[in-house]
N, C-alpha and C positions, 0 to 999 in steps of 0.2 A: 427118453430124450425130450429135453422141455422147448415147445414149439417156438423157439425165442428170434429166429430169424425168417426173412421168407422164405428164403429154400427151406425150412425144415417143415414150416406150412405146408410148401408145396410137396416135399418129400410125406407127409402123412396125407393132405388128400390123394394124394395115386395110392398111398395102401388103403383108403378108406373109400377110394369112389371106382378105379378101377376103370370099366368099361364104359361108365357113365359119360357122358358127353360134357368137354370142360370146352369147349372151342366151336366155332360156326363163322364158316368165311362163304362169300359168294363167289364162286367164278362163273362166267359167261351165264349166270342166270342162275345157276343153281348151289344150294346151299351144302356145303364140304362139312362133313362133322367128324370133327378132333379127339378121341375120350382122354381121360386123365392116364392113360397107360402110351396112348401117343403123344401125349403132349409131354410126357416124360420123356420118353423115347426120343425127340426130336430135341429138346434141350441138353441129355445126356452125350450124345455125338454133336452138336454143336461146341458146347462146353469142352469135349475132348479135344477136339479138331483144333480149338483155339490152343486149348495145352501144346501140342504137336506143332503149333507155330510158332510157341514162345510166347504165351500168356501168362505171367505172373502174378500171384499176388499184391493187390498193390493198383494193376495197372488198368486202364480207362478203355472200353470200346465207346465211341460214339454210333447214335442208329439216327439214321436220314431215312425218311420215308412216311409216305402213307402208310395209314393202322393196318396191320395185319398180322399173322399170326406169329410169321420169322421177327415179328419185332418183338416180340413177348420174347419167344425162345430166347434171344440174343440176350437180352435186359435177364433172365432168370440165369442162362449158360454164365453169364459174367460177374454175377452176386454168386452162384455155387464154388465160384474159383477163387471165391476173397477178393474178386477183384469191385470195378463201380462203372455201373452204367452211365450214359450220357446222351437224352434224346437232345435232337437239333429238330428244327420246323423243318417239314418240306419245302415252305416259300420260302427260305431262305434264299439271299444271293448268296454268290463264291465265296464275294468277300463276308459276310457273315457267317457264313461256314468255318472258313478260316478263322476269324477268330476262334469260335468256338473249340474246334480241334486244337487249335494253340494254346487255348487258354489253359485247357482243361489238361492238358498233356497226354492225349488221347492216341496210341500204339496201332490200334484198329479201329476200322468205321466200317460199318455194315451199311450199305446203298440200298436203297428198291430199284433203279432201274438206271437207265442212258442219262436219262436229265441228267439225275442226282452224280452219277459219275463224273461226266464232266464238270459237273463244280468244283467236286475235288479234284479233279487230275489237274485244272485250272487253277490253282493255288497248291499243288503237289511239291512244290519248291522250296516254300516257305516251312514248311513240313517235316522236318531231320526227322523225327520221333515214329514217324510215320511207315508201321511196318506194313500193313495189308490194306488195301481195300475189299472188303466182303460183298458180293451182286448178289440180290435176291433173284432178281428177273434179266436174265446173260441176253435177250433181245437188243438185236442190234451193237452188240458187242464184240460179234465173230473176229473181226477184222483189226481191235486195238491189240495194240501189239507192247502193251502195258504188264512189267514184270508185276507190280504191284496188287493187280486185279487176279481175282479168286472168285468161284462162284461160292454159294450159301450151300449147294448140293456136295460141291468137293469138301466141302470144310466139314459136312457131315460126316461122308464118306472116310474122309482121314480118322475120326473122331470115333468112328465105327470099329476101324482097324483098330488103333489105339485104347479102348474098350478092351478087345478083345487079348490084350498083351495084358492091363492090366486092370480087369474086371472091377475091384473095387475102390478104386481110387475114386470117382465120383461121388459115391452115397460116404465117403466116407471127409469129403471136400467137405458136401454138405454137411456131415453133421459137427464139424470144428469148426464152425460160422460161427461168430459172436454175434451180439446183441450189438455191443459201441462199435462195432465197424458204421463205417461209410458203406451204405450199400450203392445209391446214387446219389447223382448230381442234376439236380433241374435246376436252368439258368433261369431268371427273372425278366420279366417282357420287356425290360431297358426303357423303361418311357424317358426317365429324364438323362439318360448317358449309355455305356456300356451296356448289355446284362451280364449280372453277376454270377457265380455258380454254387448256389446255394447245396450245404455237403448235409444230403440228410441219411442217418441212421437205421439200421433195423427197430433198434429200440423205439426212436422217433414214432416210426411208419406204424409199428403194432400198438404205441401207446394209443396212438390216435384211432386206429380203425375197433379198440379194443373198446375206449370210450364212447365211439360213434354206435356200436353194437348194441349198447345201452338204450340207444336214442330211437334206431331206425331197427326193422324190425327185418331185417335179411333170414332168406332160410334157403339152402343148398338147391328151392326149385326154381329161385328165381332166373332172372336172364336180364340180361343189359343187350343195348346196343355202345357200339364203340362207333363214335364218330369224332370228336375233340381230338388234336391233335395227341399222340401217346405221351410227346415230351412235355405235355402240361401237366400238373400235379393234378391238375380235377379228373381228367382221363386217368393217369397214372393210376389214383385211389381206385377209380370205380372197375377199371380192367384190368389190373395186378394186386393193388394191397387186400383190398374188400373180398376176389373171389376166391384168393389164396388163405383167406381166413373164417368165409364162410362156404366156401364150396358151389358158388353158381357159375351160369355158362354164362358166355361173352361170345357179342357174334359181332363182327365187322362190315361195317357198311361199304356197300361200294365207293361211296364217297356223297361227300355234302348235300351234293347236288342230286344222289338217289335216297335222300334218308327217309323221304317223305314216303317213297316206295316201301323202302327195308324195314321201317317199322309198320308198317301195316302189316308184312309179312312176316315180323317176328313179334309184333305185339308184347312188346316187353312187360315186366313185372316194376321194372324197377329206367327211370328214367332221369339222368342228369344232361342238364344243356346250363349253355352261358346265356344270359338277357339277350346277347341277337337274334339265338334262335330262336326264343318264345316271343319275342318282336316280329321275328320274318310268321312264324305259325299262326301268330294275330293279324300281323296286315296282310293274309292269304284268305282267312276269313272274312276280316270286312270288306276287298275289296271281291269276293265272290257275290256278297252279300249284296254290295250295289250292284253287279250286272245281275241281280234276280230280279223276278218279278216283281210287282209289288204285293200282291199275298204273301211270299214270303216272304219277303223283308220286315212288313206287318206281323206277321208271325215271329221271325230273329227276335226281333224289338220288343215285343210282347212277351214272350218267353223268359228274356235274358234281364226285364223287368224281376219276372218272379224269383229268377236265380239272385237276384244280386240281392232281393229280400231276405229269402231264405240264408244267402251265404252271412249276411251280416247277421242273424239270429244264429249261425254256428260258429264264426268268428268271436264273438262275446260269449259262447259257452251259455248260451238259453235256450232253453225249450223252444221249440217250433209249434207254433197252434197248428192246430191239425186244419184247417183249411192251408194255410200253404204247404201244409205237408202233400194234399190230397192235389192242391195246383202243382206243388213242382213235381209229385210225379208226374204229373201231364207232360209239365217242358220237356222231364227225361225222357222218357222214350219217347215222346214226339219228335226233338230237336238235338238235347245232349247228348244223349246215347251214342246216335247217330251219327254226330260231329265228331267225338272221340273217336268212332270207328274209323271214320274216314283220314282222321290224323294217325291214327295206329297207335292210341293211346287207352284203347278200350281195357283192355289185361291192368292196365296199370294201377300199381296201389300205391307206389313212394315217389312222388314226382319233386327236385326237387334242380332250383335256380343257383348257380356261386360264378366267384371269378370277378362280378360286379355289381353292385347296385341294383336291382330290379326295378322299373317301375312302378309306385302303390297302383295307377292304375290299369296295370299290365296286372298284376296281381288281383284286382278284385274281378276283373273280367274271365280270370283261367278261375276264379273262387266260385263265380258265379254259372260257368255252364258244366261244372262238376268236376273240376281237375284242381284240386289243393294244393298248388305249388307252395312249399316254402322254401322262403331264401334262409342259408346259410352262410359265415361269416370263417372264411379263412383266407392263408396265404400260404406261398412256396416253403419260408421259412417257418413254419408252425407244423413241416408235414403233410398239408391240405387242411382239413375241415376243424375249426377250433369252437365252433357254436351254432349249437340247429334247436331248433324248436319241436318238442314232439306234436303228435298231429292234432293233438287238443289244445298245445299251445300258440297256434298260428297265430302273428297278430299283421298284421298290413304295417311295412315299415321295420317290424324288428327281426332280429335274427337271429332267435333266440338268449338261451343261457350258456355259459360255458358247458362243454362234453365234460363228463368228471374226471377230474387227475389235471384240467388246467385252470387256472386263477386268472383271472381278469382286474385288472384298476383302471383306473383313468387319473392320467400325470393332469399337473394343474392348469397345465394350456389345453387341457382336453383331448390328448394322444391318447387313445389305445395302448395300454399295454397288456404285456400273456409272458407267463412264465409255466413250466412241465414239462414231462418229460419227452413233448412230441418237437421241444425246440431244437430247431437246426443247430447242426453241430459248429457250421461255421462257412465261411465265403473261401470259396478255394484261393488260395495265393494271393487272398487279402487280408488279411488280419488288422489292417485299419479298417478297413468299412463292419467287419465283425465285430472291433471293442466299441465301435457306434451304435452297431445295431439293438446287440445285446448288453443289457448295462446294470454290474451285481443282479445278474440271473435272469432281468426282466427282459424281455423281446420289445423292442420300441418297435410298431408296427406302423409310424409316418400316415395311421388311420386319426381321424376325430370321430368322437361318439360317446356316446352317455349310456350309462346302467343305470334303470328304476328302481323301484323301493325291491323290487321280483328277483333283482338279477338278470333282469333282460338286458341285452345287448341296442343299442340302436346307432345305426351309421351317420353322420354327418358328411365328411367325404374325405379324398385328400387332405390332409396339413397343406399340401403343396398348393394346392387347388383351390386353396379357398380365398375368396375375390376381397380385396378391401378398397369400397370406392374412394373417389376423391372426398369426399364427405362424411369417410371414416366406417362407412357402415359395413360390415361382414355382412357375404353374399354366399351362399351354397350354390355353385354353378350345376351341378349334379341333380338337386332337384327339378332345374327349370331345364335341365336338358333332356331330362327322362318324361319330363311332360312333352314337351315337343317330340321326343323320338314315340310319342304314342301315335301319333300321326302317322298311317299306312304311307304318307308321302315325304315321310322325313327319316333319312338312315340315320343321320350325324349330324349333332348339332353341337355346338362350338363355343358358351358363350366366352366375351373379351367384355373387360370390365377394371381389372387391377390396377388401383391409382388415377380410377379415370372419371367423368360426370356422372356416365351412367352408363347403361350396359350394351353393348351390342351382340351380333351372334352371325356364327359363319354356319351355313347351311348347305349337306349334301343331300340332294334327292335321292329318295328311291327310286332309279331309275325304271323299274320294271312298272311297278303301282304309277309310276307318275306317267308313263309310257302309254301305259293302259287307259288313263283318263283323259289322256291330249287323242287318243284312237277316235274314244266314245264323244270328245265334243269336236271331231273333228281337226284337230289342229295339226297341221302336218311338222312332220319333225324327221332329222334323219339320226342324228346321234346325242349323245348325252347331253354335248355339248350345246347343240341348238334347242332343246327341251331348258336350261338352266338360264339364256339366255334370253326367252320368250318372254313377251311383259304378262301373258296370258296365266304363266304358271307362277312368273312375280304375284300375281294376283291371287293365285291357289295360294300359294306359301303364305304369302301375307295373311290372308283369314285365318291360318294355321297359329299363326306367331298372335293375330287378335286373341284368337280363343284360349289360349294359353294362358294372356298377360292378364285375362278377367282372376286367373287364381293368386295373384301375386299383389303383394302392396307396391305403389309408385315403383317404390325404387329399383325393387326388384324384376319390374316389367322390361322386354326388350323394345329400347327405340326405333332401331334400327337394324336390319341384317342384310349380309350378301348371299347368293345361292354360289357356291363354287364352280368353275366352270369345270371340273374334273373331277374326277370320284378319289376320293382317299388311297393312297394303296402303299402297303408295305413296301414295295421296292424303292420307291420315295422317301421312304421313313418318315411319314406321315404318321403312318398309324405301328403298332408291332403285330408280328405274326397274330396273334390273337383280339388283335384291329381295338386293342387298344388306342385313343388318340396320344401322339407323342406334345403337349401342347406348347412347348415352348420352343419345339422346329416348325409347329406350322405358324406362330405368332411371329416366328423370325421369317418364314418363305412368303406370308401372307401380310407382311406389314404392310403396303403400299394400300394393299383391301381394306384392312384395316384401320390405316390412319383416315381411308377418305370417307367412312362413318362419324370422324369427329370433327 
């Protein structure tokens, strides 16, 4: 049997790993371990139990919920049946739920808990299609009196009987999987409208994890942490495609706000995050940094001197003279060592940024105290990852060369395009936005960027995104915003600029770091809102947006900013689940801000 779809992956790693641990979840503190023979076991009476309620070939489960493990099951139980998965965000509201399960023509949803229930049963109406709601966790559910609702343990249980009537109808589902099937659908974070439900492939999913195996160096001891939402393709890749094709474990964080813990206690091999969270792990550093003493700060500073030497002599591929060899041993174990430990990054050998932009000098800072992030260059419709760099090819800014099997050009106004076999198959129940997207074979990725003499990849930013002042000039808003978010005091910055004299920029604080600093000089504050309001932190921000505007020519420096009085948030549709900014609703909700900069 030729390994050609994930379930058939996954059906050879249980005959090839068996007892070995493929799963690690925490409850109440301690760490649950799953091997490849129950993690079988749990998807095979899933997958039955779903047959037994009328799952067909064909047909859609959507999964709401925090990462865990019944989300995998459900996502593998619903590819073994011919049928296609469908994650939705946890932060979703009803009404975006709703669409989703509408869109997608979605028969089942698997919930994690009460929240997520009542979203749906609150748009249950709009729903004909809608045969089951599936509960992870039945807390606080005794009392609904909802035909619709089913626990995840009954559906096993049916699934178990059902098994037992007809033993091998499972392994034998799996192994009549095709390659061109749709196995899932991940919808796209809708910055500028709807999201879309991009229909990706078995063939897709293994082209790409197959080429990426070439690049990164996976081996069945690794381990991941799962934190990124599941329904994102970056998550997706690293907690289903990747360990179903090379065989490592996956452990689940309790959640965002414990990962700083769960990775110290699982010390990963293998480490992907989005640009926020290597932004929040850098402004946790430097703002520990200023409450030190000054010894050590002197010390940080002196240290992180030597690393950022050293790392630009490994970054150009030159020899190290052996006196900074002999100093940065000192910084390590004196300082980096240490600092990795404490972030839970010590184990780790593949660390690596996607999803957006990185900043270069986020980048040379993780280069410099011995954590080699590189960014990587993909999208939803490519399958995930279309271009990494191996780890002698890091460069600050690029993202690397195409993975092999995809082709890269750049159209004459400077879009990105990608053609291979990891392109999406197509936009569910659109087929206008698909003969847009994809055009005589080529994937138009709505990215700008240039390839070197090397083949290297390099990002400019949105097509959409990019500023053309009143005096003609092209502006990259993306680079002056990632300078600014380098600022332990700055989350989101904004800039507005399109058709106009010059540029201005809307500003949310980090409330926590900026919190922290109105403590330490004093300044009383009760809520976010009177922290963004203070002329004292006007005064912080402003040195922030000075220092910034020294790297930039005239035109490109910011004149003007506002600090938000509110923090961004997805239920606003401000930003997307994945705190993308949405810019052309907050240009519309923020005009009045806006206009009074000009």
């Amino acid at each position: 049997m030729e390994a050609d779809t994930i379930p058939k992956l996954f059906l050879r790693n249980v005959q090839k790993y068996g007892n070995r641990v493929a799963l690690r979840e925490k409850d109440l503190g301690i760490w649950k371990r799953i091997s490849w023979n129950d993690y079988y076991g749990h998807v095979r009476n899933f997958a039955m139990g779903l047959k037994a309620l009328g799952f067909e070939p064909g047909d859609k489960i959507s999964i709401l919920g925090d990462n865990c493990c019944e989300w995998l099951y459900a996502d593998l139980a619903a590819q073994s049946l011919h049928g296609i998965a469908v994650g939705i965000y946890p932060t979703d509201v009803a009404r975006q739920v709703k669409y989703i399960l509408k869109n997608s023509d979605s028969k089942f949803v698997v919930v994690k808990d009460q929240e997520q229930v009542d979203k749906v049963l609150q748009v249950k109406d709009d729903l004909p299609l809608l045969k089951k709601i599936v509960v992870i966790d039945m807390k606080g559910l005794r009392k609904y009196k909802e035909p619709l609702l089913i626990s995840f343990q009954e559906v096993e249980r049916m699934g178990q009987r059902f098994h037992q009537e007809m033993p091998n109808f499972f392994e034998e589902s799996i192994r009549s999987t095709r390659a061109e099937d749709v196995a899932i659908i991940v919808y796209t974070s809708g910055t500028t409208g709807d999201p879309k439900g991009a229909m990706i492939s078995h063939k897709g999913m293994i082209s790409m994890v197959r080429g990426l195996s070439k690049v990164l160096d996976f081996n069945p001891n690794d381990s991941v942490v799962s934190a990124l939402p599941l329904c994102h393709i970056a998550e997706r890749m690293f907690s289903l495609i990747f360990p179903m094709y090379v065989g490592y474990t996956v452990n689940f964080a309790e959640s965002i706000s414990t990962l700083q813990e769960d990775l110290k206690e699982i010390s990963p091999t293998v480490f992907l995050n989005v640009p926020r969270i290597w932004e929040k792990i850098h402004s946790n550093i430097l703002i520990r940094m200023e409450d030190a003493v000054f010894f050590k700060r002197w010390i940080f500073n002196t240290m992180l001197l030597i690393g950022e030497r050293v790392s630009q002599y490994k970054l150009k591929n030159k020899t190290i003279p052996i006196i900074w060899r002999i100093l940065y041993w000192l910084a390590y174990f004196t300082l980096f060592r240490p600092l990795k430990n404490q972030i839970g990054l010590l184990q780790t050998r593949i660390f690596v940024s996607g999803a957006a932009p990185l900043s270069p000098d986020l980048m040379k800072f993780y280069h410099s105290i011995g954590i080699p992030v590189r960014e990587c260059y993909g999208m939803t419709e490519m399958s995930g990852i279309s271009t990494m760099p191996r780890e002698s090819e890091i460069r600050i800014g690029g993202v690397g060369p195409p993975l092999p099997g995809i082709e890269i050009k750049i159209a004459e106004d400077g879009e990105i395009l990608q053609r291979g076999d990891s392109v999406f198959v197509g936009y569910y129940g659109n087929p206008k936005a698909t003969k847009e997207t994809i055009v005589n074979g080529w994937l138009h990725t709505g990215d700008v960027g240039r390839v070197d003499e090397e083949g290297f990849l390099y990002l400019t930013d949105r097509k959409k995104d990019i500023i053309i002042t009143a005096g003609g000039k092209n502006i990259t808003p993306s680079e002056i915003e990632n300078k600014l978010k380098f600022s332990p005091y700055i989350k989101e910055a904004i800039v507005i600029g399109d058709r106009r004299k010059y540029l201005t920029c809307l500003i949310q604080l980090d409330f926590e770091n900026v919190a922290n600093w109105a403590q330490n000089n004093k300044i009383p504050y009760t809520t976010y809102k009177s922290l963004a309001t203070n002329p004292e932190v006007y005064k912080l921000i402003g040195k922030e947006v000075e220092r910034v505007n020294k790297f930039f020519s005239r035109v490109e420096t910011i004149k003007k900013f506002t600090i938000l009085e509110k923090e961004l948030d997805p239920d606003d549709e401000e930003v997307t689940a994945t705190m993308k900014v949405r810019r052309a609703i907050i240009e519309k909700k923020y005009k009045e801000i806006i206009e009074a900069m000009y």
